[in-house]
C-alpha positions in Angstrom: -2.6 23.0 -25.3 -2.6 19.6 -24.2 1.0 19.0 -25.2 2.0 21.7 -23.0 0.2 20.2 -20.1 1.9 16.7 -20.8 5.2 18.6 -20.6 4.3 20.0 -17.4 3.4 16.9 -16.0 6.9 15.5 -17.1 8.9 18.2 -15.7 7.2 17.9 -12.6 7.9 14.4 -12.5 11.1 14.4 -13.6 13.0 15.1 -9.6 10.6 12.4 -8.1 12.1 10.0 -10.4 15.7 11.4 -9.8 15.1 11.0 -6.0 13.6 7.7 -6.5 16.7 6.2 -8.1 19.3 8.0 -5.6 17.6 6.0 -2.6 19.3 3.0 -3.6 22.5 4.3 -3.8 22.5 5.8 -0.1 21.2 2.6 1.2 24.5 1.0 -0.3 26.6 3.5 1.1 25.5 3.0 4.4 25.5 -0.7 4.1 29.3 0.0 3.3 30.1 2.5 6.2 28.7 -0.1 8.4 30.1 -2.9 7.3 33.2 -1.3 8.0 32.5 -1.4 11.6 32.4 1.9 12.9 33.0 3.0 16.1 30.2 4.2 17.4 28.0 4.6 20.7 25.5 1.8 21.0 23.0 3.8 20.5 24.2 6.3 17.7 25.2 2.3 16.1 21.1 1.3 17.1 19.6 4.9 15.3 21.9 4.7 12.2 20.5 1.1 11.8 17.2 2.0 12.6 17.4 5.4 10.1 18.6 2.7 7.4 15.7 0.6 8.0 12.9 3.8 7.9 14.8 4.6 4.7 14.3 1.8 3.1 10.8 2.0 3.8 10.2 4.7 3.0 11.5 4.2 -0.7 9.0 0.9 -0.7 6.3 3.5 -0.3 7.5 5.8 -2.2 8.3 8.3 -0.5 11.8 9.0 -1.7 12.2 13.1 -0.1 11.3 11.6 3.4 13.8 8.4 2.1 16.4 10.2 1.5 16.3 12.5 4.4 16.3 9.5 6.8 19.1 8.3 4.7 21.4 11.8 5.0 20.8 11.5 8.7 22.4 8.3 9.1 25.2 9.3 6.5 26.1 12.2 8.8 25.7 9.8 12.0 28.2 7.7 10.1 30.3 10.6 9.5 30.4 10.0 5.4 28.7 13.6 4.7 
């Protein structure tokens, strides 16, 4: 019985920690998009940056859905999804 509750706790673990590690990798894509300098409004520029920032954050807390949500927003901003 307990084993059976350890794998449950794993499998429901187990997209957390895929989420976790795919915040990095959208934080480096938007670094890259920007660091190609877009050409964007001001302030489309100022809420991708500011989207990039909360995503970060986010991750830190460990909040990776809400991460990578923040993230996807400023992807599509940068017109890279």
């Amino acid at each position: 019985m307990k084993l059976r509750h350890i794998l449950l706790a794993l499998a429901l673990a187990l997209p957390a920690v895929a989420q976790a590690g795919n915040c990095p990798n959208m934080m480096a894509e938007v670094d890259a998009a920007l660091a190609e300098n877009p050409k964007l409004e001001e302030d489309v520029m100022k809420e991708v940056k500011t989207l990039r920032e909360e995503g970060e954050k986010l991750h830190a807390e460990g909040k990776h859905d809400k991460s990578v949500e923040a993230l996807t927003q400023a992807l599509l901003l940068l017109g890279k999804m």
